[in-house]
PDB file of N, CA, C and O in Angstrom:
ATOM      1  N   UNK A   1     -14.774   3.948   8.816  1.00  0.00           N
ATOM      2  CA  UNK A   1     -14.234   3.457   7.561  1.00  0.00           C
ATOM      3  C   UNK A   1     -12.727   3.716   7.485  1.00  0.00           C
ATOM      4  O   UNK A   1     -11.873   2.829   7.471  1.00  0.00           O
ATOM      5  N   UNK A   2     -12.475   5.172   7.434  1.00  0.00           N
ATOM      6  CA  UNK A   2     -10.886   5.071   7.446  1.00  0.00           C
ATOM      7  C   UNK A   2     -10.168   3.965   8.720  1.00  0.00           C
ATOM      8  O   UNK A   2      -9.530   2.995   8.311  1.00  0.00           O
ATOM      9  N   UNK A   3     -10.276   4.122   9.821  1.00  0.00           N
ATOM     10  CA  UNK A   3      -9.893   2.665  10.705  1.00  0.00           C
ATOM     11  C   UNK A   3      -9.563   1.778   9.949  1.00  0.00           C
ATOM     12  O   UNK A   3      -8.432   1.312   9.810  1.00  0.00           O
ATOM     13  N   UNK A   4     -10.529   1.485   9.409  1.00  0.00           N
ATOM     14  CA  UNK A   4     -10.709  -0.073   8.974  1.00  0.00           C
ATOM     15  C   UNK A   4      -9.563   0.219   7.652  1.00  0.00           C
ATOM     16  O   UNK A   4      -8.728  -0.637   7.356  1.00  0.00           O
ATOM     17  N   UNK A   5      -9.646   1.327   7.043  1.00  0.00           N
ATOM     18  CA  UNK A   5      -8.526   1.333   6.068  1.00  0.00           C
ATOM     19  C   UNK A   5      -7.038   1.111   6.404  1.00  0.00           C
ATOM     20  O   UNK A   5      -6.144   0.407   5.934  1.00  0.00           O
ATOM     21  N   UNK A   6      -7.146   2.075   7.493  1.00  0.00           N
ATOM     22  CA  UNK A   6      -5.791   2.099   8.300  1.00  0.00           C
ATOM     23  C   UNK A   6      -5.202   1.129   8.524  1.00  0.00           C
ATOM     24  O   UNK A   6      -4.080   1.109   8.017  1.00  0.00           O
ATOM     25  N   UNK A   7      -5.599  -0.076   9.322  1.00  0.00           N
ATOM     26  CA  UNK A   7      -5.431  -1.397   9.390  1.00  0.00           C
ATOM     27  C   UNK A   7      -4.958  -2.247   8.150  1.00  0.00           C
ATOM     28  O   UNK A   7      -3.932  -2.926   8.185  1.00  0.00           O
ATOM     29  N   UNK A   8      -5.900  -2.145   6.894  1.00  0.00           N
ATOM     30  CA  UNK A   8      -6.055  -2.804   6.236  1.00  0.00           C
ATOM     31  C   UNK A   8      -4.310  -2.806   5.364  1.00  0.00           C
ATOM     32  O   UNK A   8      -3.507  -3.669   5.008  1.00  0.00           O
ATOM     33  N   UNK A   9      -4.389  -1.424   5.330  1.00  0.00           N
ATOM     34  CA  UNK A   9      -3.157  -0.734   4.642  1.00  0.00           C
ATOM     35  C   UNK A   9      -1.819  -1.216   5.248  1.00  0.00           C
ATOM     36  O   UNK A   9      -0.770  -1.586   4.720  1.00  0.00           O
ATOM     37  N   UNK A  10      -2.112  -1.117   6.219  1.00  0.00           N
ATOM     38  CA  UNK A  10      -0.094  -1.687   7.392  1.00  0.00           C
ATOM     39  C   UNK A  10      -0.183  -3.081   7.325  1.00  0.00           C
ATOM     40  O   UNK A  10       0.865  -3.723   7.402  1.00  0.00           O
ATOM     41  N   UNK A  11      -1.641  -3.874   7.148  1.00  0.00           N
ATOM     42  CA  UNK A  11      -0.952  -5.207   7.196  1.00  0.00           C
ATOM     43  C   UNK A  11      -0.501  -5.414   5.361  1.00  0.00           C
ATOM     44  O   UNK A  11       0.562  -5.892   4.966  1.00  0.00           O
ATOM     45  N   UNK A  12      -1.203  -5.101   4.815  1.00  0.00           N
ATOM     46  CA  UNK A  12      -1.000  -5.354   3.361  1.00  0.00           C
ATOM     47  C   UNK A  12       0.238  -4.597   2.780  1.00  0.00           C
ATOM     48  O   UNK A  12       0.799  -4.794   1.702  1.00  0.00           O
ATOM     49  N   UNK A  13       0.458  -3.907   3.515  1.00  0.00           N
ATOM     50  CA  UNK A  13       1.966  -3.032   3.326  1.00  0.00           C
ATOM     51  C   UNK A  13       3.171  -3.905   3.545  1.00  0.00           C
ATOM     52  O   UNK A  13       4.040  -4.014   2.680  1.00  0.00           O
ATOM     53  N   UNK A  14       3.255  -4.910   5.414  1.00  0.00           N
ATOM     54  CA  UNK A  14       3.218  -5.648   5.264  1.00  0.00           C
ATOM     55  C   UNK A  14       3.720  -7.030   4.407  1.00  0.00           C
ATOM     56  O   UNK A  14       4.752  -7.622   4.091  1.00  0.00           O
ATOM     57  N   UNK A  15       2.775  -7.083   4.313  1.00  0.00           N
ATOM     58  CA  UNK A  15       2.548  -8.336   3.562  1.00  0.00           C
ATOM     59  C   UNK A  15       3.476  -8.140   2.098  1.00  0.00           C
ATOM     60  O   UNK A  15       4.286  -8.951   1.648  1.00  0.00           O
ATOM     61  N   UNK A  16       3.124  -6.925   1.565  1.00  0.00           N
ATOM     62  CA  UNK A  16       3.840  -7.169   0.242  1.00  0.00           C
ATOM     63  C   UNK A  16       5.482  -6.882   0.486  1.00  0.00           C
ATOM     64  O   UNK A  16       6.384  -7.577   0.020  1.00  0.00           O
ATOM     65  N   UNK A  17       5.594  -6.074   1.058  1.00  0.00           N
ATOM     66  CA  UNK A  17       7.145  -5.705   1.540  1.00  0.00           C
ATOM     67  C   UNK A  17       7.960  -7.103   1.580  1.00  0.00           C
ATOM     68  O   UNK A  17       8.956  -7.289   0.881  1.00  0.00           O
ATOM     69  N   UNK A  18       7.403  -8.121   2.522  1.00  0.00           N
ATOM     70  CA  UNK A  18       7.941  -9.027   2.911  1.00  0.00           C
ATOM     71  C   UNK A  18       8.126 -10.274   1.431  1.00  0.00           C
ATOM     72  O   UNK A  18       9.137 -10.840   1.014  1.00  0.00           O
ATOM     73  N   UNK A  19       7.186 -10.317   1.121  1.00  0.00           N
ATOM     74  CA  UNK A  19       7.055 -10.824  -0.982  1.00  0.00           C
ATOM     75  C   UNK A  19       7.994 -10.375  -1.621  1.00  0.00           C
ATOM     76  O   UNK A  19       8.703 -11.087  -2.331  1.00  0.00           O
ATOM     77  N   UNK A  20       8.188  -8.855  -1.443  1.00  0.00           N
ATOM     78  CA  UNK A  20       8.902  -8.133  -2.275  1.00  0.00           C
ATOM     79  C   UNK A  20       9.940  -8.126  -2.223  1.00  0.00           C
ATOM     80  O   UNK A  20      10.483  -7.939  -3.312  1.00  0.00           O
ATOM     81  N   UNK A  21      10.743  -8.287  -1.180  1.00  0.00           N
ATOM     82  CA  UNK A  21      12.156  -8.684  -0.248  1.00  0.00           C
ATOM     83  C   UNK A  21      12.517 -10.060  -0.460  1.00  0.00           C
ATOM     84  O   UNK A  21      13.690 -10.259  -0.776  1.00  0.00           O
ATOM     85  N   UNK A  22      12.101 -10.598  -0.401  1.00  0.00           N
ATOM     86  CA  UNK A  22      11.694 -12.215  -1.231  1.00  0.00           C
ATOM     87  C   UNK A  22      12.604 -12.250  -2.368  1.00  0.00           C
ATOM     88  O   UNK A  22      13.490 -13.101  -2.442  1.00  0.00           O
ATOM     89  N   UNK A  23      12.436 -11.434  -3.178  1.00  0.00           N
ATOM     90  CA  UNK A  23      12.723 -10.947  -4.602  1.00  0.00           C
ATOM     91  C   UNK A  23      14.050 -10.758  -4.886  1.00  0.00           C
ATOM     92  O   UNK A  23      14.614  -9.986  -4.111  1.00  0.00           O
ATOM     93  N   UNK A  24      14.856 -11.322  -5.937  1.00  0.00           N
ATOM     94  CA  UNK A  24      16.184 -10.572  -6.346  1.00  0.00           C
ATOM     95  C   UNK A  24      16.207  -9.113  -6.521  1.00  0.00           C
ATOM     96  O   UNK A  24      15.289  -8.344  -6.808  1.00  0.00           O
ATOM     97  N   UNK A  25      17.559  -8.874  -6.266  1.00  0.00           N
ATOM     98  CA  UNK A  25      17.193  -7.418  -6.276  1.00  0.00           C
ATOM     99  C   UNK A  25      17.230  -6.623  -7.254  1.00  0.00           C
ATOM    100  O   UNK A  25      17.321  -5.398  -7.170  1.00  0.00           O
ATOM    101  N   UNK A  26      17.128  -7.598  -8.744  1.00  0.00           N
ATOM    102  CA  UNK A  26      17.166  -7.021  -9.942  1.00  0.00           C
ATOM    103  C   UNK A  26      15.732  -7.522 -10.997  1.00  0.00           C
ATOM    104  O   UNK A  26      15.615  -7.572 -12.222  1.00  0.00           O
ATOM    105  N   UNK A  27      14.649  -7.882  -9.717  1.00  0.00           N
ATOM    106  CA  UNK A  27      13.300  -8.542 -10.244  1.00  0.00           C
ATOM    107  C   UNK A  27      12.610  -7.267 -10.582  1.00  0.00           C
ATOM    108  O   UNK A  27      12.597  -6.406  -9.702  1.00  0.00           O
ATOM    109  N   UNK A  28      11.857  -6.933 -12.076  1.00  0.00           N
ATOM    110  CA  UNK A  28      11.383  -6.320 -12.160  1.00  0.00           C
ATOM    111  C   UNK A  28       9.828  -5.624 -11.585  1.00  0.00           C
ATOM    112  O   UNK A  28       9.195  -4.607 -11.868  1.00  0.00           O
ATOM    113  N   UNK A  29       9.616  -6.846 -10.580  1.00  0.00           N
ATOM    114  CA  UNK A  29       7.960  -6.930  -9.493  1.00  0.00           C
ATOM    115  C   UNK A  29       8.403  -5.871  -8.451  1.00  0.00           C
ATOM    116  O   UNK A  29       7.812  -4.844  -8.118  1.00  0.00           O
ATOM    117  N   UNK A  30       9.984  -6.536  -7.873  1.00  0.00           N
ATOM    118  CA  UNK A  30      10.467  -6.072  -6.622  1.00  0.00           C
ATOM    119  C   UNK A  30      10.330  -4.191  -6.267  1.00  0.00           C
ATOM    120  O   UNK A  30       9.761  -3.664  -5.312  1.00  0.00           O
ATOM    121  N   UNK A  31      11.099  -3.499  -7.456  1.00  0.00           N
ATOM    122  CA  UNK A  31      11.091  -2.243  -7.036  1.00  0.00           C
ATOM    123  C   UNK A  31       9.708  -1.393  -7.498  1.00  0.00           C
ATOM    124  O   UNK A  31       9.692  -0.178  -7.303  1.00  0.00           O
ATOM    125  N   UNK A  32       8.885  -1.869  -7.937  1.00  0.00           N
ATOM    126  CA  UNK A  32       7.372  -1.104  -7.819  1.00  0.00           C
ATOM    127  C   UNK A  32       6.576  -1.165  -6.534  1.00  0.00           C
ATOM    128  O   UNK A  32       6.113  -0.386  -5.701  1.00  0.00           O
ATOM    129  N   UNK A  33       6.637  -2.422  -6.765  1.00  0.00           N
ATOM    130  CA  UNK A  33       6.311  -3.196  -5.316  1.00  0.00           C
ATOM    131  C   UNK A  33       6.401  -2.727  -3.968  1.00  0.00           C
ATOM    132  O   UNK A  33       5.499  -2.672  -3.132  1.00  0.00           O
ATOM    133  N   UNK A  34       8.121  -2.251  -3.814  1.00  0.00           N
ATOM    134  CA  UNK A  34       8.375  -1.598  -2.315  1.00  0.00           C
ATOM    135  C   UNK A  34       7.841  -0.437  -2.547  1.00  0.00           C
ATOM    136  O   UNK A  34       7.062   0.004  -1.702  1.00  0.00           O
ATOM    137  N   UNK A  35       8.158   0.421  -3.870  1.00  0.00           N
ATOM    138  CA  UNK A  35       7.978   1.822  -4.024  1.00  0.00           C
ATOM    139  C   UNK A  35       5.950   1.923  -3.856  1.00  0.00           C
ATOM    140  O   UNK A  35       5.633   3.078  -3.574  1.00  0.00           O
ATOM    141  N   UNK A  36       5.040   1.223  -3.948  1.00  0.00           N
ATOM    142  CA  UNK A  36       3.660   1.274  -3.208  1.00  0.00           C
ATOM    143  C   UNK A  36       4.108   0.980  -1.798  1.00  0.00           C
ATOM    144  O   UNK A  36       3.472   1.530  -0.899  1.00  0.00           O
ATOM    145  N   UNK A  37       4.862   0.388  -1.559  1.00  0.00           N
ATOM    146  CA  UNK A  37       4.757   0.564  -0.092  1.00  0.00           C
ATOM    147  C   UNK A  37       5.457   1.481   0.747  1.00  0.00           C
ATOM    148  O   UNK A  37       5.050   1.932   1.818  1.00  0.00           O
ATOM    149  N   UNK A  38       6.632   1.744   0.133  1.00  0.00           N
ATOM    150  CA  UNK A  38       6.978   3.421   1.000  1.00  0.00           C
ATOM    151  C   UNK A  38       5.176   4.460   0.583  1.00  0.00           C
ATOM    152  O   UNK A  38       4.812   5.114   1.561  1.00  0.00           O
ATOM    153  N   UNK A  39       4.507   4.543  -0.295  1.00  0.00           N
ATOM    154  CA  UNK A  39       3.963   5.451  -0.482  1.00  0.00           C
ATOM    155  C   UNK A  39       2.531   5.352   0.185  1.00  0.00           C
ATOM    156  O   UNK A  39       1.777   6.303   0.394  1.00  0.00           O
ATOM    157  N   UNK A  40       2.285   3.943   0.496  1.00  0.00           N
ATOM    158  CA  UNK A  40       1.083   3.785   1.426  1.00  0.00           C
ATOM    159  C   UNK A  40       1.582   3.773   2.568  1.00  0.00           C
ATOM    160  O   UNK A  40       0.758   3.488   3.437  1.00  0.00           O
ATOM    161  N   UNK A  41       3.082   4.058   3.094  1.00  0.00           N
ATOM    162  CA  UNK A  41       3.270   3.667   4.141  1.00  0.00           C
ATOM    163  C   UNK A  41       3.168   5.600   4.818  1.00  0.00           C
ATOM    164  O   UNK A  41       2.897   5.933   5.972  1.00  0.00           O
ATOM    165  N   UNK A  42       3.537   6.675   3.445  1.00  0.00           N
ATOM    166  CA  UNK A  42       3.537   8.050   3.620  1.00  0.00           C
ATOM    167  C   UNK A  42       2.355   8.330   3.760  1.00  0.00           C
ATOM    168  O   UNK A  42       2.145   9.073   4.719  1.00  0.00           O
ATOM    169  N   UNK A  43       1.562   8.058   3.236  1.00  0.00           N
ATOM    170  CA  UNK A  43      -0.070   8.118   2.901  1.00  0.00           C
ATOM    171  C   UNK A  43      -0.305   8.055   4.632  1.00  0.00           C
ATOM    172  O   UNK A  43      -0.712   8.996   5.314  1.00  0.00           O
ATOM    173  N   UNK A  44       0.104   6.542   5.182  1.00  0.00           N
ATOM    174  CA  UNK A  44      -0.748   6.891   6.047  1.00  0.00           C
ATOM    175  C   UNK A  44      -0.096   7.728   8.011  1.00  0.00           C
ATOM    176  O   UNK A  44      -0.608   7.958   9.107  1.00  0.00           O
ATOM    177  N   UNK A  45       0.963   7.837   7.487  1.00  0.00           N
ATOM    178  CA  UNK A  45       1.486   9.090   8.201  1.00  0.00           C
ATOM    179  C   UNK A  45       0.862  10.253   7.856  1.00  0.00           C
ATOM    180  O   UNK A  45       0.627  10.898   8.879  1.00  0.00           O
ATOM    181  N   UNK A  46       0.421  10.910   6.681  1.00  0.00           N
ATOM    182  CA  UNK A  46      -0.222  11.831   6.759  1.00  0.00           C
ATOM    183  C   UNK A  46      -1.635  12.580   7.724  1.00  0.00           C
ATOM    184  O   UNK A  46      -1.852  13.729   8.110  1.00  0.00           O
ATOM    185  N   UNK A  47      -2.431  11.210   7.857  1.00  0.00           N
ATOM    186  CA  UNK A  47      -3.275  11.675   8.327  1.00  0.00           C
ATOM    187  C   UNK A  47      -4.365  12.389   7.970  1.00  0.00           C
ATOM    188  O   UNK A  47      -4.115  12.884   6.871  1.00  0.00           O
ATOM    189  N   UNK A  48      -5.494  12.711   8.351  1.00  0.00           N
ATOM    190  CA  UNK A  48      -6.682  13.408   7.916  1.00  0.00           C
ATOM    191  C   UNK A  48      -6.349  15.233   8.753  1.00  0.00           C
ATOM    192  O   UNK A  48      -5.887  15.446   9.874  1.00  0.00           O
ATOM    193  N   UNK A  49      -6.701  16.042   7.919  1.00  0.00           N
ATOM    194  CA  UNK A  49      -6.432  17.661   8.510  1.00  0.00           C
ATOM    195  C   UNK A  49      -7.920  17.417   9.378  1.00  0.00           C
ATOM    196  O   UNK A  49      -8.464  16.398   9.802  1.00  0.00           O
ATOM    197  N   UNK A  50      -8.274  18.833   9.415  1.00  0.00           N
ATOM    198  CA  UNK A  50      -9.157  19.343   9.766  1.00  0.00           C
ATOM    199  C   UNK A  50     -10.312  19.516   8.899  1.00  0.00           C
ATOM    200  O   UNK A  50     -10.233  19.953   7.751  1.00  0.00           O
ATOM    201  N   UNK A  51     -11.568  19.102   9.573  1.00  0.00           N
ATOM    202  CA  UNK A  51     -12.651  19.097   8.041  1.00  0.00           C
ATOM    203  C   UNK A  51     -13.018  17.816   7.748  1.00  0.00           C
ATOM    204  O   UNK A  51     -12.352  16.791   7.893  1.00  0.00           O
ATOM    205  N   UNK A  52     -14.572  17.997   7.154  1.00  0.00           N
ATOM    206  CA  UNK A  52     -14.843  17.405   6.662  1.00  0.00           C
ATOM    207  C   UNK A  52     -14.312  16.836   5.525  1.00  0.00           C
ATOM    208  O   UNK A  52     -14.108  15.622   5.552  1.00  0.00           O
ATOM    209  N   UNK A  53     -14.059  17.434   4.577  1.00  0.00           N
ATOM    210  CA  UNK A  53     -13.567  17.577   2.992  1.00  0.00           C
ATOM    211  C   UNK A  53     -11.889  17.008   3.313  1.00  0.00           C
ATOM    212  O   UNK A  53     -11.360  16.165   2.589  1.00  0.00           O
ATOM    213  N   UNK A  54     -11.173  17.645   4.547  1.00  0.00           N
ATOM    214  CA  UNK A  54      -9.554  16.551   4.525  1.00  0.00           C
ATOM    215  C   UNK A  54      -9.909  15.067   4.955  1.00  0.00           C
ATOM    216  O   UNK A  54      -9.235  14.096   4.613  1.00  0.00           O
ATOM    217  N   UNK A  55     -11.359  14.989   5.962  1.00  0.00           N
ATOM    218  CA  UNK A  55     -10.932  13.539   6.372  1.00  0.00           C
ATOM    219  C   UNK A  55     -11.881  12.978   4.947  1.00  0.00           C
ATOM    220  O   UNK A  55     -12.173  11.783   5.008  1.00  0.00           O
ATOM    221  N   UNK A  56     -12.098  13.310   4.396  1.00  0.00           N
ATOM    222  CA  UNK A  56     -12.695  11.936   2.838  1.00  0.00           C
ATOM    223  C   UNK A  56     -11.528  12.126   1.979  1.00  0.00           C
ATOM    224  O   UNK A  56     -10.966  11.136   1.509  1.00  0.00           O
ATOM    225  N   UNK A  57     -11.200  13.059   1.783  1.00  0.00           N
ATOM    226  CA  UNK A  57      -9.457  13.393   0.940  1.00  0.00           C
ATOM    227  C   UNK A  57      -8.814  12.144   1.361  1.00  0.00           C
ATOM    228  O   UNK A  57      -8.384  11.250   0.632  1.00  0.00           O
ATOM    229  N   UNK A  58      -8.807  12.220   2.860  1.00  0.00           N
ATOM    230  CA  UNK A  58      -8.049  11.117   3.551  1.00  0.00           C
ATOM    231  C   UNK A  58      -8.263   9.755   3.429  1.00  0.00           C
ATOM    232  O   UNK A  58      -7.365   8.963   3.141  1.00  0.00           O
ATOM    233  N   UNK A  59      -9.525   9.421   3.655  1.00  0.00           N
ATOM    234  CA  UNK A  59      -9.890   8.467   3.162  1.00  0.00           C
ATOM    235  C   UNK A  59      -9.971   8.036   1.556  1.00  0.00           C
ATOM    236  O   UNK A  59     -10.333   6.863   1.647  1.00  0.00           O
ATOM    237  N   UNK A  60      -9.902   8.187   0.819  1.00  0.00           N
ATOM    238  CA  UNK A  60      -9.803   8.262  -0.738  1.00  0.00           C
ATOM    239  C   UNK A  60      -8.309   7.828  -0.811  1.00  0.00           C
ATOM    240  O   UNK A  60      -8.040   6.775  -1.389  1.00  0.00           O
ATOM    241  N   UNK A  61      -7.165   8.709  -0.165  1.00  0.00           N
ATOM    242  CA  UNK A  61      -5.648   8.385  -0.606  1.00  0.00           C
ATOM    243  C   UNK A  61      -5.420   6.937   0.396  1.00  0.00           C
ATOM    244  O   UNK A  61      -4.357   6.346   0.209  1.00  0.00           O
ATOM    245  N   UNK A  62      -6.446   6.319   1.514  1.00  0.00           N
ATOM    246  CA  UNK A  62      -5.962   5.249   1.628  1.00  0.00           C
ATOM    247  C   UNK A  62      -6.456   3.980   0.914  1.00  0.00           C
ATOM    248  O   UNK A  62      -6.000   2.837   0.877  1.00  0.00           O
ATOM    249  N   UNK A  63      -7.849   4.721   0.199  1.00  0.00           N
ATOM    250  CA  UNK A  63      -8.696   3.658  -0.727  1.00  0.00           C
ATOM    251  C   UNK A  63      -7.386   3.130  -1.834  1.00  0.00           C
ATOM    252  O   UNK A  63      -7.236   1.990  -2.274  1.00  0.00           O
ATOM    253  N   UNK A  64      -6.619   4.214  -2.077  1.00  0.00           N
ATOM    254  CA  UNK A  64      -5.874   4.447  -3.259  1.00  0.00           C
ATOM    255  C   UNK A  64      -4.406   3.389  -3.075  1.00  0.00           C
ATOM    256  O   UNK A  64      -3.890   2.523  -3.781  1.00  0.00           O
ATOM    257  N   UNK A  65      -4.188   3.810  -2.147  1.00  0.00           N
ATOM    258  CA  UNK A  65      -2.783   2.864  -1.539  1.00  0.00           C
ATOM    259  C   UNK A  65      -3.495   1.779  -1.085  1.00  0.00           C
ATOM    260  O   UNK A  65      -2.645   1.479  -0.247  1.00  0.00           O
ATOM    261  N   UNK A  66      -4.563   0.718  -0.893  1.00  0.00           N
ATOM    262  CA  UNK A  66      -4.737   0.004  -0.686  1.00  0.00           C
ATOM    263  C   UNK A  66      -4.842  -1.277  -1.796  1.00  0.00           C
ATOM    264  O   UNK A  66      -4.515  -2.463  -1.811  1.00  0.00           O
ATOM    265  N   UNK A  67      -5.638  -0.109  -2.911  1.00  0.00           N
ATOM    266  CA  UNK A  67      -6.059  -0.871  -4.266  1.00  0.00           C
ATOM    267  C   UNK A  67      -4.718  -0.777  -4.905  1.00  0.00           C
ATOM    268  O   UNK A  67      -4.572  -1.463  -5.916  1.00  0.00           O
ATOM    269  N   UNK A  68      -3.548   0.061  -4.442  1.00  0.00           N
ATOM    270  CA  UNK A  68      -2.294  -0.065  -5.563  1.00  0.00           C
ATOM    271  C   UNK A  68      -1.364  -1.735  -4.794  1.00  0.00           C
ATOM    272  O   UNK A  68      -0.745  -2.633  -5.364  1.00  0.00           O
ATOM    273  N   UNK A  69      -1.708  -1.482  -3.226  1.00  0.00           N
ATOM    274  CA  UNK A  69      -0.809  -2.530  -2.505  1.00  0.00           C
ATOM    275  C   UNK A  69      -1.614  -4.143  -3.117  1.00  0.00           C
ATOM    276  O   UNK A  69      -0.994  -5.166  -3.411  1.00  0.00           O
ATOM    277  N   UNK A  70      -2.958  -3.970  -3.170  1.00  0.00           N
ATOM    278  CA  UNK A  70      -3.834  -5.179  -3.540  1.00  0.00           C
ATOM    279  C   UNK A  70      -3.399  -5.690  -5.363  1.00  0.00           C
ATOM    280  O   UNK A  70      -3.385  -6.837  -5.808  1.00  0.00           O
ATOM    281  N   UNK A  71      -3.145  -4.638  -5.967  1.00  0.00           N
ATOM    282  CA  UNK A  71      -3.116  -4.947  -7.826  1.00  0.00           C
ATOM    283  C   UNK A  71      -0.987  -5.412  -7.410  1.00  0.00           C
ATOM    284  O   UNK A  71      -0.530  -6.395  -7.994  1.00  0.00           O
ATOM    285  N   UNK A  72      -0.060  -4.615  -6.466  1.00  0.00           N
ATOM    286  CA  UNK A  72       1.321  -5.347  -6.656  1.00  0.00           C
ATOM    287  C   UNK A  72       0.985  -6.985  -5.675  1.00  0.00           C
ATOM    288  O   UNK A  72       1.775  -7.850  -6.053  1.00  0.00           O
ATOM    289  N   UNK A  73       0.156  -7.419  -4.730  1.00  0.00           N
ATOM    290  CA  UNK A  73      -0.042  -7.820  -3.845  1.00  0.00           C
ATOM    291  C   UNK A  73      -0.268  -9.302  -5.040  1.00  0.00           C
ATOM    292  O   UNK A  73       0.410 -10.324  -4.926  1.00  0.00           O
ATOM    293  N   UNK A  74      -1.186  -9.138  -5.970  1.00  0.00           N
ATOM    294  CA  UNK A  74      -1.408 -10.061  -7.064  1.00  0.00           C
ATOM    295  C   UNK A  74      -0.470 -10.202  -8.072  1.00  0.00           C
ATOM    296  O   UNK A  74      -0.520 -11.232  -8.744  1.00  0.00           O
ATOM    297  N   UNK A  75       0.626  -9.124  -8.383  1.00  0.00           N
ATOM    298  CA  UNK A  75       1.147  -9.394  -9.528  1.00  0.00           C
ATOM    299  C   UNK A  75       2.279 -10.063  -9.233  1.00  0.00           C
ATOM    300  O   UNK A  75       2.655 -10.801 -10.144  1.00  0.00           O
ATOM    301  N   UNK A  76       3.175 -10.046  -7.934  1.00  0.00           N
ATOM    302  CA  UNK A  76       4.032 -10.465  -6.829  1.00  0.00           C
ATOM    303  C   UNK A  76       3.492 -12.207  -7.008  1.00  0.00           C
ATOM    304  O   UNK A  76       4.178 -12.935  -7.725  1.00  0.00           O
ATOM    305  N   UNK A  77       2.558 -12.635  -6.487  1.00  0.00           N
ATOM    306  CA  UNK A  77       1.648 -13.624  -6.831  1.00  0.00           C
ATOM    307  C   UNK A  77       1.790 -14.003  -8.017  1.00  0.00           C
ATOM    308  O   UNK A  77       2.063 -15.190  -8.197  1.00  0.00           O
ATOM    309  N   UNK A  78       1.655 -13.153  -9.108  1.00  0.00           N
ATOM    310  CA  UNK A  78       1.106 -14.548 -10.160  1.00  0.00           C
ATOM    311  C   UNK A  78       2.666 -14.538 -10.657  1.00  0.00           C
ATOM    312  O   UNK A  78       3.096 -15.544 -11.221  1.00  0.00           O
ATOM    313  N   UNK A  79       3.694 -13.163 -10.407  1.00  0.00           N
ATOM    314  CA  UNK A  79       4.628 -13.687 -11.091  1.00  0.00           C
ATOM    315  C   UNK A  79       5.583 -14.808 -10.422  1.00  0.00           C
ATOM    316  O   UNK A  79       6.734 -14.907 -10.848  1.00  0.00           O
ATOM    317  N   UNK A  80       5.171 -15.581  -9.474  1.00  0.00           N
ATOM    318  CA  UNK A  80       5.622 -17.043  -8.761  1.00  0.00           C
ATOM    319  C   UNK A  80       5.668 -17.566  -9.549  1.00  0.00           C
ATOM    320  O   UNK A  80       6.748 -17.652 -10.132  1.00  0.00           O
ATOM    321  N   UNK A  81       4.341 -18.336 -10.119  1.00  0.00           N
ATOM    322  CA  UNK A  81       3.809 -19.053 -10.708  1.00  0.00           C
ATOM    323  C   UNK A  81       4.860 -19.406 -11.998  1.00  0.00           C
ATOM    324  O   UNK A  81       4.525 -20.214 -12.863  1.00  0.00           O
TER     325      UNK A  81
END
């Protein structure tokens, strides 16, 4: 599961960075936007410790940076429109 997070996280990191850069640099989407992605991008430099209990910790903070990159990933999106 974390794998599959891992992945999921750098392309969607990614993905919004490049949206977000897109952006004037006085768009109010733009600087939340990068700022989830420096922090999923720390998240997943961290890594899982030792243990049971660090690698679900671990997994949880990439559930977390994934669902924050997915909610700017949409708002980036609708504010096109």
């Amino acid at each position: 599961m974390t794998a599959r997070l891992r992945v999921f996280v750098q392309e969607r990191a990614y993905d919004v960075e490049v949206a977000a850069r897109a952006r004037a640099v006085g768009d109010p989407v733009r600087g939340p936007a990068l700022a989830a992605v420096r922090e999923a991008r720390y998240r997943l430099g961290l890594g899982p410790g030792d243990g049971y209990a660090s690698a679900i910790t671990f997994a949880r903070s990439l559930g977390r940076a994934a669902e924050d990159l997915l909610h700017h990933e949409r708002r980036l999106r609708r504010e096109e429109a």
